[in-house]
Each structure stands twice: as structure tokens, then as C-alpha cells.
C-alpha positions as CSV (number, residue, x, y, z in Angstrom):
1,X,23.5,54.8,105.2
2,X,26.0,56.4,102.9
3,X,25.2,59.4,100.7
4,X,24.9,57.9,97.4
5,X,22.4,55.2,98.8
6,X,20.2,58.2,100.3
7,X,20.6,59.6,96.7
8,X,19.4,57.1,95.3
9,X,16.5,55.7,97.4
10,X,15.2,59.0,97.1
11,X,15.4,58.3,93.4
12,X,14.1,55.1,93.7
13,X,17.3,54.1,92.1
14,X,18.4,51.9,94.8
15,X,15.6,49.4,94.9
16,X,15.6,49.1,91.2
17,X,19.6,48.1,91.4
18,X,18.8,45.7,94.0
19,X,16.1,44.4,92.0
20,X,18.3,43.5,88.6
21,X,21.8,42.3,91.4
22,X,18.7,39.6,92.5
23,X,17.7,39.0,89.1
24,X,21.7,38.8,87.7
25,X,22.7,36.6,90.8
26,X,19.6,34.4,90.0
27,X,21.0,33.8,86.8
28,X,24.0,32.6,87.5
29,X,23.4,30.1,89.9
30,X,20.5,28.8,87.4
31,X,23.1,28.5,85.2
32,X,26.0,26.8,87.1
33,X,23.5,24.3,88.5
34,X,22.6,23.3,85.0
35,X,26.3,22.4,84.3
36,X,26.8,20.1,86.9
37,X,26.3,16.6,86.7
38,X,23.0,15.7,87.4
39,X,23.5,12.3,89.4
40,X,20.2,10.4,87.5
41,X,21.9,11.6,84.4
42,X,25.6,11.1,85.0
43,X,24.9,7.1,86.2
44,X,25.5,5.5,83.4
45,X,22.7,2.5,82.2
46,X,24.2,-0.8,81.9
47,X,22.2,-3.6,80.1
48,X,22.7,-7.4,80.7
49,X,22.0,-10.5,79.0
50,X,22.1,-14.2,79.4
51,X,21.8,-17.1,77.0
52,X,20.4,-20.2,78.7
53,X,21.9,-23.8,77.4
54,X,19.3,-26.2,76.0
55,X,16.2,-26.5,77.5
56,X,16.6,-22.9,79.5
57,X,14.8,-22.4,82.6
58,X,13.6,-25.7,84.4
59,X,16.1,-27.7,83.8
60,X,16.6,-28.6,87.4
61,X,20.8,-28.3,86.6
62,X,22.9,-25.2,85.5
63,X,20.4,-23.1,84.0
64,X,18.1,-23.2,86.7
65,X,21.0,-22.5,88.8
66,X,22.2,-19.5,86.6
67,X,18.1,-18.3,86.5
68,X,18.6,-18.1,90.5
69,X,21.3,-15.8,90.1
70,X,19.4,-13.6,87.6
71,X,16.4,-13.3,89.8
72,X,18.7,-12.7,92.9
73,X,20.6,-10.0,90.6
74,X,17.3,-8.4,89.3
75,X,15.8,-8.1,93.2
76,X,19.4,-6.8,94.7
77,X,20.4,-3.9,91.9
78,X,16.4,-3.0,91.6
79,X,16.9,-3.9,88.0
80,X,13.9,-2.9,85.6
81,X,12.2,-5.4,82.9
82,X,14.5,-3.5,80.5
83,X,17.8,-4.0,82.1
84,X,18.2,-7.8,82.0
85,X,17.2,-10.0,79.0
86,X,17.1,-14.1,78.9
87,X,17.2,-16.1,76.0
88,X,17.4,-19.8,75.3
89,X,19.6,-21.1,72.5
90,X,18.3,-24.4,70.7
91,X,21.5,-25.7,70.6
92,X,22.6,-25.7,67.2
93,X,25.9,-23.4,66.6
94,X,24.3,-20.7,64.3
95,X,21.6,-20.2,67.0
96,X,24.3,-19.4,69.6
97,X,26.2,-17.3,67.2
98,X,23.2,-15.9,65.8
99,X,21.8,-15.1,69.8
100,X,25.4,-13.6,70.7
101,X,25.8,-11.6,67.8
102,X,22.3,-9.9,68.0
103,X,23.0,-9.4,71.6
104,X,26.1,-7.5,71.2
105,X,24.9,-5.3,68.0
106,X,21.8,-4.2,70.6
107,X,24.6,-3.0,73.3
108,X,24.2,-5.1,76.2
109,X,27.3,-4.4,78.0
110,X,28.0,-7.7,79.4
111,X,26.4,-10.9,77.9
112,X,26.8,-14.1,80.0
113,X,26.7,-17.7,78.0
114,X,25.5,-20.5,80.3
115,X,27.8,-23.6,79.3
116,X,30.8,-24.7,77.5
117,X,29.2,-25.3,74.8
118,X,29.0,-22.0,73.9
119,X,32.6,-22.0,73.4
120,X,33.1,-22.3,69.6
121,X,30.4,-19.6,69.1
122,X,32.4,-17.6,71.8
123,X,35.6,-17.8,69.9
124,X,33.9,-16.0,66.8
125,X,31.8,-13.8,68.2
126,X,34.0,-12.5,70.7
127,X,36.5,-11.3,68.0
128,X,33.3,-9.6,65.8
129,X,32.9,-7.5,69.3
130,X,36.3,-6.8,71.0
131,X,34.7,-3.5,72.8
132,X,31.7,-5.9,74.3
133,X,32.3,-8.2,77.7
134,X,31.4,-11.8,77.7
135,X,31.6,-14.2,80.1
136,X,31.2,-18.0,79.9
137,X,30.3,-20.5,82.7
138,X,32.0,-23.8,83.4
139,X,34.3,-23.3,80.3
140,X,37.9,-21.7,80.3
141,X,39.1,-22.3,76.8
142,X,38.4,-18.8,75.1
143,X,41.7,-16.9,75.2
144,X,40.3,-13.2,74.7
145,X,40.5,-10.7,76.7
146,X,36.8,-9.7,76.3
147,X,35.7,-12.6,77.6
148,X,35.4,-13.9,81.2
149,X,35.7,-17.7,82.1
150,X,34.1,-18.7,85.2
151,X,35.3,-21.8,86.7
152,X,34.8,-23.6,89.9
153,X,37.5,-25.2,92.0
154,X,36.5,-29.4,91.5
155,X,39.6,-30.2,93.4
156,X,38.1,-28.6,96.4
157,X,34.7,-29.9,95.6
158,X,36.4,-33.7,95.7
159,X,38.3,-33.3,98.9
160,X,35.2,-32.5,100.9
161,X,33.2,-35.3,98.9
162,X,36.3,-37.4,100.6
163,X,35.9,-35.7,104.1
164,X,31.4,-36.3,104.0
165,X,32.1,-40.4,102.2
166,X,34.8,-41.5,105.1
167,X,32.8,-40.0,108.0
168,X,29.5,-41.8,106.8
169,X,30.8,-44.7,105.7
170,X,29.8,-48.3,107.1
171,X,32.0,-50.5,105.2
172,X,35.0,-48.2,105.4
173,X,35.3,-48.3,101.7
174,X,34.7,-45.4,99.3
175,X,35.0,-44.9,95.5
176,X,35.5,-42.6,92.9
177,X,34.2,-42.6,89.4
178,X,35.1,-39.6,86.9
179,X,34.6,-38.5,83.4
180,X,36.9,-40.2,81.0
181,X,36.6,-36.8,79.2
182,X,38.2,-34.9,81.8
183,X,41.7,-34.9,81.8
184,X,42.3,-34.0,85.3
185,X,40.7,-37.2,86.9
186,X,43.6,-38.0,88.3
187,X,44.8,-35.0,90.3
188,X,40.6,-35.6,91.2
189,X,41.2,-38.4,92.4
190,X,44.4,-37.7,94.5
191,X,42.4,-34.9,96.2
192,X,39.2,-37.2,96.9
193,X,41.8,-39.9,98.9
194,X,43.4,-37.0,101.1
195,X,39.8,-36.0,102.0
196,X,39.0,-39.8,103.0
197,X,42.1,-39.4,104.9
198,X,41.4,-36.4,106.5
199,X,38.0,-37.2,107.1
200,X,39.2,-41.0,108.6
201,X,42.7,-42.1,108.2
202,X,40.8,-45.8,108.6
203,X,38.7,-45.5,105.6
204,X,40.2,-46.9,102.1
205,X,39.1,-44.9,99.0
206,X,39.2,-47.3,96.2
207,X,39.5,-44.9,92.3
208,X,38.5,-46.3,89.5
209,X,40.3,-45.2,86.1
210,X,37.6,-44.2,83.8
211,X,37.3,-46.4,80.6
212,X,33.7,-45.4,79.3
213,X,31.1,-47.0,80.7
214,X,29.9,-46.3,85.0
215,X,28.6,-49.8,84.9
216,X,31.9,-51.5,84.8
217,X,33.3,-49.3,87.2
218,X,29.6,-49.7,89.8
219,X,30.1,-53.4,89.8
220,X,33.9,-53.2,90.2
221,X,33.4,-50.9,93.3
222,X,30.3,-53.3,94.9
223,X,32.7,-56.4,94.6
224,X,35.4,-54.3,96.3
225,X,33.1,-53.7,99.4
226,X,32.5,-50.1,98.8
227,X,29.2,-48.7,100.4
228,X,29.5,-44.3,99.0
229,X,30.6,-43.5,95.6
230,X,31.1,-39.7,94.7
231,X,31.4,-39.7,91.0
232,X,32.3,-37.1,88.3
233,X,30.8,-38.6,85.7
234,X,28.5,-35.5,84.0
235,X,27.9,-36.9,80.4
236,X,24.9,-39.1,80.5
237,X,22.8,-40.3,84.0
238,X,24.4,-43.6,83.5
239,X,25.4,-44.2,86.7
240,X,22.0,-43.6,88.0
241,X,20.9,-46.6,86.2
242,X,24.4,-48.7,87.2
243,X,24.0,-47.9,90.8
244,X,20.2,-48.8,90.8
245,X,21.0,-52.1,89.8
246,X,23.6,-52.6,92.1
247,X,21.5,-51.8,94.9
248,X,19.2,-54.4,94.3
249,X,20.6,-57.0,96.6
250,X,21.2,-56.1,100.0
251,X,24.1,-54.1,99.7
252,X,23.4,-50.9,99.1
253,X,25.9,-48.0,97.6
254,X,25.0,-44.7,98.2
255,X,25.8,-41.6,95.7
256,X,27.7,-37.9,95.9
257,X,27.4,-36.3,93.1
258,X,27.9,-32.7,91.9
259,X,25.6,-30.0,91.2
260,X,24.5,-28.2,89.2
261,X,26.6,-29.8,86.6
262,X,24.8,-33.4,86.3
263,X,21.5,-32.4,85.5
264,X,19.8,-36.4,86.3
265,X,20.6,-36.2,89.7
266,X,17.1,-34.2,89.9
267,X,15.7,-37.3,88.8
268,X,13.3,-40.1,91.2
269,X,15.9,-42.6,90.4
270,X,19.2,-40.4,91.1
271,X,17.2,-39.1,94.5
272,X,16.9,-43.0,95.9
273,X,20.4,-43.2,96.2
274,X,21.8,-39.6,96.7
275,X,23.4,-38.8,99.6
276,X,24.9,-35.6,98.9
277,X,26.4,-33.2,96.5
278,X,29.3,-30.9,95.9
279,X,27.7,-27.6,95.0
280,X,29.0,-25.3,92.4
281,X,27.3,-21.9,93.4
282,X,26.9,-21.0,89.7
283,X,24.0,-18.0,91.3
284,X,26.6,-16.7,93.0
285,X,29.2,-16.6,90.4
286,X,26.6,-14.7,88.2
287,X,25.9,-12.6,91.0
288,X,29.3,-11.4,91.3
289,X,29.6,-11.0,87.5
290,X,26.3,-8.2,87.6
291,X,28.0,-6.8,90.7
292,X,31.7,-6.7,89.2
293,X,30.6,-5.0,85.6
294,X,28.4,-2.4,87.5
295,X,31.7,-1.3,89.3
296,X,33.2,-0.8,85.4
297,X,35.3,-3.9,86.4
298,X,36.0,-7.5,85.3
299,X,37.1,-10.8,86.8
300,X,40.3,-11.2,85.1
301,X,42.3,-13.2,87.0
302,X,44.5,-15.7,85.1
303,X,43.3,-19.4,84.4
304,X,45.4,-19.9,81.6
305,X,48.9,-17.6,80.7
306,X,49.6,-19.6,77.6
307,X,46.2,-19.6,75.9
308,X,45.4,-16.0,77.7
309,X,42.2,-17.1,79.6
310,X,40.8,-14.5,82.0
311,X,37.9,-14.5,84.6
312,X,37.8,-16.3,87.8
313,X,37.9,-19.7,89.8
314,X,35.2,-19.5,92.1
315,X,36.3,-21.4,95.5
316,X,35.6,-22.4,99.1
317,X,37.0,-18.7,99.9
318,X,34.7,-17.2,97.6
319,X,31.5,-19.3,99.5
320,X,30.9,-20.7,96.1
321,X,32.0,-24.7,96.7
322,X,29.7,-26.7,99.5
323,X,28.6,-30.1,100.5
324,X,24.6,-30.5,100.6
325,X,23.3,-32.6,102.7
326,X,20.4,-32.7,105.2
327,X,20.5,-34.1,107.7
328,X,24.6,-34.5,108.0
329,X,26.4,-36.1,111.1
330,X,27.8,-34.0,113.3
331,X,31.2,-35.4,113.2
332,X,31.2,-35.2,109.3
333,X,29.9,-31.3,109.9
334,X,32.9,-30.4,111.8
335,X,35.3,-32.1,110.0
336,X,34.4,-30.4,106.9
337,X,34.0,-26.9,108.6
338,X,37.3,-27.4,109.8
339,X,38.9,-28.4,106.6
340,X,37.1,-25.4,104.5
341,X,38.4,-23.6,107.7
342,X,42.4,-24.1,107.0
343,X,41.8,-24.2,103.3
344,X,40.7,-20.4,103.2
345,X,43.5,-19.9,105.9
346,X,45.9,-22.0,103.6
347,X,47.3,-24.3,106.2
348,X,45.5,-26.6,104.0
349,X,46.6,-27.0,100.5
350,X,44.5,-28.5,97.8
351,X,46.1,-30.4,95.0
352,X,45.8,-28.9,91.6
């Protein structure tokens, strides 16, 4: 031990400067740890939000659908009772103005509209709240950058309608019957006959040009011979009723229709006659949404350069277009597996 240590242990110096260097070092390290970032404190709290259409939970179409991905959402992220709210909107414009406005003035950092008919309140809300994230579903007419459209890819949906209607039909005749509101019917319709084709080169898909009413275009298909139907029509379960009708002699026409979109297909009468439906995975969209703003990101791809619409078309690639249908034939299951196969590979190409 060197001199000035026996010194001052003799003193009792030493132990008292050992003492306060304990005490000093103590100190410091209390006092870095406090300035780093504690990792409960540094994660920032996001909030979300979601406005039901109409009718809200129970609806047995897209809000139930968009419910499934809130509850999925909630169980995956360990959400809390205060970290996701749910509100219905009554369907009158000022209620869905009203509903978005108070939602962005309370901070939820993204707030998710379940419909296009949230678009008008959208388009004025949106510009009240630049710094706040939206997103629509099924609607990609809002050009702000705020707000997300989230889409689904119906061509897609209408080729493997085409692919399940040839490789079940009897008659080898199919139809198609779409929306007279939707303008691209006829690229639709061109995508539904290459799916018959690829499905069965045999079969013969017979499309109907919309003109208002599925009961003129159900009869004209049964007097063509046609035994499967997938139609597009969303606005009214019309063509539940048509197709009951036609079914009551012996010929019997079958339906594909799409979900979760058309909301009477969870009806008695629609579930006599359905064979199958394209899917929309609108639960997994808003499961991606949840998982995409708790990354600080978006979906901002672009749907529309001219307007400047942002957000994302979900697709076969994605998992978020499918055929339901149990039990399905097992040359109609490998046909379509093979078709959503070379489509995500793109050796297929969908028209669009």
C-alpha cells in the first residue's frame, strides 16, 4: 500500500474518501439512467377509431366484416378498452361529419370510415384535419393525401368466379350480371369470360349488359340455357328474388355472388341458391391498416395520379381476394389454386 494511503487509513481519512467516491459515483449513474429513454415511456400511444355504415355491427355484410378485423386487431396488438373506439353513424351526412370531426378533435391517430358513403363527409373533414390519417373502405374517390382508400381487386375476384362457374357447370352455360352503376362492367365482364375459359375452354359465358332491373337480365339468361350466374349487382337483393322465381320450374340457376359487399346474400332466400362467393377480405385490409400506422407508416400506393388517390388495392397476392365455397370439386380447386398461383407470379395477367 503506498504511503499516503497508510497516512491516511491511520487517519481514518481513507475510508471516509471511499465512502463519498461511492456516494459521487452513485450519483452519476442515478442520474444518467434517468436521462435515457425509458422504453414504456419512449413508445408512443396510438389511438384508433372506426365508424360503422348503417346498421353497425350485425349486419351480416361489410361491417361485420370490418368488426372481425377490429376484434382480430384488438387480440393481436394486446390493445386496451381505451385504444380502439367503434361508432355507428345513422346515415345522415351531418352524423358522419359530425362522428369524424369529433374523432379527429379527440386525437385518434388514424380513423377508419366503413363505406363509400362516407366519401362526401371525407372530402370535408379531411381538409378541417390535414395532420390526422383517414382511411376509407371500398371507396377511392378522396384525393388527399391524409386519407387512405382501400380497394379490392374485382377483376380478380371475377376471373376466379369464371374459373369455380365453368368447372361446375352442367349446362355449360354461365352468366354475368353487374351493376349498371359501375362503370367498369365491362372490363368485369371481359375478365369473368377468360376465367370460363381458363376454367373450361368448352364452357360459353353469356354477359348481360346492365339496364336496371336483374329480372330482365335472370330470365334472359334461363332462356339462354345458363345453369350459374355470378353477379355484381350490390344495390338492392333484387336478384335474390329474380333468381327465386326462375328456379321454380325445373331448371335451376345457381348464384356467385360477392362478399361482404352484397349484404342479402346472408339472407334464407339468397342461401337457397348460393353457390359461392368472391371474398373481399375487408378484416384483413383493416388488419393491415392497425399494423401499417403502428409502424408510423401508410398505405399510399397510387390508385388514382390525376385525382391524387392514395392507399392500397388489396389482391390475390395480398391473401385478401378468395372463392368460398364448401364443399368445392376438386378439379375446380386446382384450377383456381393454379390460376391465383401464376397471377401472384404474373404469368397470368388480369385485365384492368
Amino acid at each position: 500500500m503506498r504511503l499516503w494511503q497508510r497516512l491516511m487509513n491511520q487517519s481514518g481519512l481513507f475510508q471516509e474518501v471511499k465512502s463519498v467516491t461511492r456516494i459521487a459515483l452513485l450519483t452519476v449513474l442515478v442520474l444518467f439512467s434517468l436521462s435515457l429513454p425509458n422504453p414504456a415511456q419512449a413508445a408512443i400511444t396510438k389511438k384508433f377509431a372506426i365508424i360503422y355504415d348503417i346498421g353497425g355491427r350485425g349486419d351480416g355484410a361489410i361491417n361485420d366484416a370490418a368488426a372481425l378485423g377490429v376484434d382480430t386487431s384488438k387480440k393481436s396488438f394486446k390493445f386496451s378498452a381505451l385504444d380502439f373506439r367503434e361508432m355507428v353513424t345513422d346515415g345522415s351526412e351531418s352524423d358522419r361529419e359530425t362522428r369524424l370531426r369529433f374523432l379527429a378533435k379527440a386525437g385518434y391517430n388514424l380513423i377508419i370510415a366503413v363505406g363509400s358513403s362516407f366519401s362526401p363527409a371525407l372530402q370535408v373533414v379531411g381538409q378541417e384535419f390535414p395532420t390526422t390519417q383517414f382511411a376509407i373502405i371500398n371507396d377511392e374517390s378522396v384525393g388527399m393525401v391524409n386519407v387512405t382508400s382501400v380497394v379490392f381487386d374485382d377483376n380478380a375476384g371475377a376471373f376466379l368466379a369464371g374459373i369455380l362457374a365453368a368447372t361446375t357447370s352442367k349446362t355449360g352455360k354461365v352468366g354475368f350480371i353487374a351493376d349498371p352503376q359501375d362503370s367498369n362492367y365491362p372490363i368485369l365482364a371481359k375478365d369473368f369470360t377468360a376465367g370460363v375459359k381458363y376454367g373450361k375452354a368448352s364452357t360459353k359465358a353469356i354477359i348481360r349488359i346492365p339496364k336496371g332491373s336483374p329480372t330482365l337480365d335472370v330470365t334472359a339468361l334461363k332462356l339462354a340455357g345458363v345453369d350459374i350466374v355470378y353477379s355484381l349487382w350490390g344495390s338492392s337483393g333484387e336478384v335474390i328474388s329474380a333468381l327465386t322465381k326462375a328456379n321454380s320450374g325445373k331448371t335451376k340457376i345457381a348464384l356467385i355472388g360477392q362478399s361482404p359487399e352484397q349484404y342479402f346474400l346472408a339472407s334464407a332466400a339468397a342461401k337457397k341458391i348460393l353457390l359461392a362467393t368472391v371474398n373481399n377480405r375487408v378484416d384483413l385490409a383493416i388488419l393491415t391498416l392497425i399494423r401499417t400506422a403502428l409502424e408510423d407508416q401508410t398505405l399510399s400506393d397510387i390508385l388514382d395520379e390525376i385525382k391524387g388517390v392514395y392507399g392500397h388495392r388489396f389482391s390475390i397476392a395480398d391473401g385478401a381476394i378468395d372463392i368460398s365455397k364448401s364443399p368445392i370439386s376438386a378439379v375446380a380447386k386446382a384450377k383456381i389454386a393454379l390460376a391465383k398461383s401464376a397471377i401472384i407470379s404474373e404469368k397470368l395477367q388480369i385485365i384492368r
